[in-house]
C-alpha positions in Angstrom: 114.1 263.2 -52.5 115.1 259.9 -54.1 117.7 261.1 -55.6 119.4 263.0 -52.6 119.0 259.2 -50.7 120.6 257.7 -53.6 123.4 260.6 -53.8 123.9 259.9 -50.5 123.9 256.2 -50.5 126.4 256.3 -53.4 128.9 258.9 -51.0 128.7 256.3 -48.3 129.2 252.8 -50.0 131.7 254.2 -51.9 130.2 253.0 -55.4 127.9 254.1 -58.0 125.1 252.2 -60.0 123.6 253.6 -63.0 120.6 255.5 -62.6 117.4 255.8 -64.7 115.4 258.7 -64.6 111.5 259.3 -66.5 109.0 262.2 -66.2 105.6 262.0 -67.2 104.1 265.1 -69.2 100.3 264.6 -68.1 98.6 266.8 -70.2 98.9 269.6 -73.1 100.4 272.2 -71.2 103.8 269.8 -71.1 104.1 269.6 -67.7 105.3 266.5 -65.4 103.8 265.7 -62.6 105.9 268.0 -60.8 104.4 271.0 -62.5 108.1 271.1 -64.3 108.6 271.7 -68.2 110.4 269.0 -69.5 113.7 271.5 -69.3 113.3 272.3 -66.5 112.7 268.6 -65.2 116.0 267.6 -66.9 117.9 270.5 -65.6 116.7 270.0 -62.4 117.7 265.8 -61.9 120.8 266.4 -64.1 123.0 266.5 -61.0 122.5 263.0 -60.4 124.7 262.3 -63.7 121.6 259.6 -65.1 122.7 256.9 -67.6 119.0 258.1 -69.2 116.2 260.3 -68.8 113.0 259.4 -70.9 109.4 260.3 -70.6 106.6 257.3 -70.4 103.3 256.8 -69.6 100.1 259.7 -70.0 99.5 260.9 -73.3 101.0 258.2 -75.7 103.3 258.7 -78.0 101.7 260.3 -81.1 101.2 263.8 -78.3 104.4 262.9 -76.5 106.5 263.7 -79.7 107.1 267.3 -79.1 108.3 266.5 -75.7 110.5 264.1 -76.8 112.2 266.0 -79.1 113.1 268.5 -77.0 114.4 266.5 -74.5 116.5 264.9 -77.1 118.4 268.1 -77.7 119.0 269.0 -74.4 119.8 265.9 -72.8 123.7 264.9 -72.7 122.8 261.6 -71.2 120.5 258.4 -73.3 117.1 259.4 -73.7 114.6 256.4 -72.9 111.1 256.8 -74.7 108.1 254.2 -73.4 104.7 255.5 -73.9 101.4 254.5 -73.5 99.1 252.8 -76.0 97.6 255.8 -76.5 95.7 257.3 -74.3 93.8 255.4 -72.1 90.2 254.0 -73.3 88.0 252.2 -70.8 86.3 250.6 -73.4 89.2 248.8 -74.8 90.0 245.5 -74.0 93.5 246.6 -73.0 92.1 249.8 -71.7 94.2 251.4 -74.8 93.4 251.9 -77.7 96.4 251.3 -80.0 97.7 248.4 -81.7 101.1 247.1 -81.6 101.5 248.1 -85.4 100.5 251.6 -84.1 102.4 251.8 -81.3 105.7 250.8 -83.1 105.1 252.7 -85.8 105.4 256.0 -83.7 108.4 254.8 -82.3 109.7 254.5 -85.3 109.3 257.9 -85.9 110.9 259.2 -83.0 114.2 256.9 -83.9 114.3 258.4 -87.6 114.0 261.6 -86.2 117.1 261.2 -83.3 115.3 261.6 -80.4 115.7 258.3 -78.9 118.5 255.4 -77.6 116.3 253.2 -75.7 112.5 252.9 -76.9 109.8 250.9 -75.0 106.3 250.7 -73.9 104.4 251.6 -70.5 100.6 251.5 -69.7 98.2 249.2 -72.4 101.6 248.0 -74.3 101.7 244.2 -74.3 104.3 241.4 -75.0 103.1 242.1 -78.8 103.7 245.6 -78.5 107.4 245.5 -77.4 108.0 242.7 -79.7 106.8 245.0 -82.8 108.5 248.2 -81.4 111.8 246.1 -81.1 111.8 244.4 -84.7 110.7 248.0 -86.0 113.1 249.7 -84.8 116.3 247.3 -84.4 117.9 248.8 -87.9 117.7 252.4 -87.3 120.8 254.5 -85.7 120.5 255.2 -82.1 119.9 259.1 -81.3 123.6 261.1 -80.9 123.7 262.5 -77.5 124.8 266.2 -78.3 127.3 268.5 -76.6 125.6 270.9 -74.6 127.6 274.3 -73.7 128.6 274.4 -69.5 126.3 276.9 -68.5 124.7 277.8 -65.6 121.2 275.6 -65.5 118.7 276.6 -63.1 115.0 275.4 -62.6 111.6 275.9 -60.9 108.7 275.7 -62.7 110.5 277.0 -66.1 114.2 276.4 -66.9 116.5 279.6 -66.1 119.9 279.8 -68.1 122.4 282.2 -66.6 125.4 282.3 -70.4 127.0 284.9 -71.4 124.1 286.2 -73.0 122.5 287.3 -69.6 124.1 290.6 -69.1 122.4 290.7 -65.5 120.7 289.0 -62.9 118.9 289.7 -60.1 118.3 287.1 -57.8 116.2 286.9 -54.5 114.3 290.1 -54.4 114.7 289.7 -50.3 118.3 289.8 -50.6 117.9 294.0 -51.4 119.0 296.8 -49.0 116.8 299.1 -50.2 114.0 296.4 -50.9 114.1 294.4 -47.4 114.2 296.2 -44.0 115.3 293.6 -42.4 118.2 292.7 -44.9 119.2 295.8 -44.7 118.9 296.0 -40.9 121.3 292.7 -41.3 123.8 294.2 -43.7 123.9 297.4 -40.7 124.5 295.5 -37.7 127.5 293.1 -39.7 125.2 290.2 -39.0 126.5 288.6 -41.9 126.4 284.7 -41.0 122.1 285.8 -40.6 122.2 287.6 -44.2 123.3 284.5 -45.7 120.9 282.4 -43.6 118.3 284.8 -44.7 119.2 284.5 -48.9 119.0 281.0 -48.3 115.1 281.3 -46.8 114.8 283.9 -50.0 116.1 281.2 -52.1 113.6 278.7 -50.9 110.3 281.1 -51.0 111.6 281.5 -54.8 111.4 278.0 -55.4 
């Protein structure tokens, strides 16, 4: 919804402003908030052409790493990384438990590896935190954002990629003469304008 507003606010000004984009993966199963894998979270904001995507906050980023990485090779935008301390601790005086040393020396590894252009803290990270994260990671090349094949990129839940390895596709179950009385009751009478409206409602029950 933000997203559409800002779309929308960009068509009627007549100018753009870059755009920031992050996703929170909440637990082990690698979901955002959303209930979205992380692919399918990027192929579903991608439309909004962001200057980054990222991940922050939840798990820290010792069990974000996986997440990351994937995101780093299927973004063709900046990736932005700023995790937690950790995760969070109640009985820390931060409520986190990790150290800036700590902290920054997991983002170290995720510049090494390529998955990040911009890396940062969220929740429990203090001044000291970013100040070690920058110094640690200011000599190490940003992340290469990679060419990604123009394919069709579809999400719900999972990510859905319609290439040229799909040999076929069957979309919106609803949309079926022989599976849909009243599709096919449409399709009899020439209601056409109403069989569109209805793979449109089919679409929607999909999602």
């Amino acid at each position: 919804a933000a997203l559409f507003a800002i779309d929308q606010f960009f068509e009627e000004s007549g100018q753009r402003f870059p755009i920031m984009i992050s996703g929170t993966v909440t637990d082990a199963s690698g979901r955002i908030l959303s209930g979205q894998t992380v692919p399918a979270f990027w192929h579903s904001i991608r439309h909004a052409r962001p200057l980054t995507v990222g991940l922050n906050c939840a798990l820290g980023a010792a069990l974000m790493r996986p997440y990351a990485e994937e995101l780093s090779k299927i973004a063709d935008t900046y990736v932005c990384i700023y995790p937690n301390a950790g995760l969070p601790n109640p009985m820390s005086d931060t409520g986190f438990d990790e150290t800036p040393d700590v902290t920054s020396s997991l983002l170290k590894d995720f510049a090494e590896s390529g998955f990040v252009n911009i890396a940062g803290g969220c929740c429990g990270t203090t001044p000291e935190h970013i100040k070690a994260i920058a110094e640690i990671v200011k000599d190490i090349a940003p992340r290469v954002i990679p060419t990604v094949e123009p394919t069709m990129k579809l999400s719900g839940l999972e990510p859905f990629v319609i290439d040229d390895q799909s040999l076929f596709v069957n979309v919106g179950e609803r949309t079926n003469v022989t599976g849909s009385k009243a599709f096919a009751r449409l399709i009899i009478n020439e209601q056409y304008d109403d069989c569109l409206l209805y793979t449109s409602d089919a679409a929607d029950d999909m999602q």
